[in-house]
C-alpha positions as CSV (number, residue, x, y, z in Angstrom):
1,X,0.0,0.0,0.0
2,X,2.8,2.1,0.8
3,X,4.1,2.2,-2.9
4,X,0.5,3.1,-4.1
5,X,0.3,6.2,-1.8
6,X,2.7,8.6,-3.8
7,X,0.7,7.7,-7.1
8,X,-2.3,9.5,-4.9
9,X,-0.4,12.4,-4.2
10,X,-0.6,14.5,-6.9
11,X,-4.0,14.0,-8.9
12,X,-5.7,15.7,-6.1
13,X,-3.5,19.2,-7.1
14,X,-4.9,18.2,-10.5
15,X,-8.1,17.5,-10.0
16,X,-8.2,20.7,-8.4
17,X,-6.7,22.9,-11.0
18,X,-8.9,20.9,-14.1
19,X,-12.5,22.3,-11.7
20,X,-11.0,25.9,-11.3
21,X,-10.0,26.3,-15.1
22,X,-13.6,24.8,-15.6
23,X,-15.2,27.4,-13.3
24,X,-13.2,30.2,-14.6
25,X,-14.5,29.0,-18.1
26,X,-17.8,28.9,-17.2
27,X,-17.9,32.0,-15.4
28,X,-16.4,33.7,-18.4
29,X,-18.6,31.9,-20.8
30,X,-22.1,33.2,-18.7
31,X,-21.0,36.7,-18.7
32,X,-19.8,36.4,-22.3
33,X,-23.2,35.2,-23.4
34,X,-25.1,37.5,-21.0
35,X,-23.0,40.7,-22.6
36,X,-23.9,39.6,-25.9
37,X,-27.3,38.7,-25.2
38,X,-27.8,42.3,-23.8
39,X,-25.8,43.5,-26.7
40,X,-28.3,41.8,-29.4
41,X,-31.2,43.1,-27.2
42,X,-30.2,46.6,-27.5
43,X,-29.6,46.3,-30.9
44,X,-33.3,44.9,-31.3
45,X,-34.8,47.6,-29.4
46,X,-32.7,50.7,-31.7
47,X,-33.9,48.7,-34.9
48,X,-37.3,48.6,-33.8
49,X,-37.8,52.1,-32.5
50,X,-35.9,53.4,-35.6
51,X,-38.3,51.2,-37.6
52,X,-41.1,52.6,-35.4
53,X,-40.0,56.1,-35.6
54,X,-39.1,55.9,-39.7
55,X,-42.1,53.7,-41.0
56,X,-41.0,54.4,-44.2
57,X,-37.6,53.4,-44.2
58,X,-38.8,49.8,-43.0
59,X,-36.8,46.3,-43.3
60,X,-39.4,44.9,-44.9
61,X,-39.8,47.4,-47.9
C-alpha cells in the first residue's frame, strides 16, 4: 500500500486545478453570453424604435 500512496499524491492538485479552469470558463462563458445577449437586445430595441419612428424606411420594404 505504501508504494501506491505517492501515485495519490498528486491527482488531487490536478483534480483541483482541471475544476477551477472549468469554473473560470464557465464564469467567463455566462457573462460572455449575457453581454452579448444584452448587446443583441439593445440592438433589437434601436432597430425597432428606428423602424417605429421611420415607417418608411422599414426592413421589410
Amino acid at each position: 500500500m505504501r508504494s501506491v500512496q505517492p501515485a495519490f499524491e498528486s491527482p488531487p492538485v490536478v483534480v483541483q486545478a482541471m475544476y477551477f479552469s472549468r469554473l473560470v470558463w464557465r464564469t467567463v462563458s455566462t457573462s460572455v453570453v449575457t453581454v452579448s445577449t444584452a448587446t443583441a437586445g439593445r440592438v433589437l430595441f434601436s432597430v425597432l424604435a428606428a423602424t417605429s419612428m421611420f415607417p418608411n424606411a422599414s426592413i421589410v420594404d
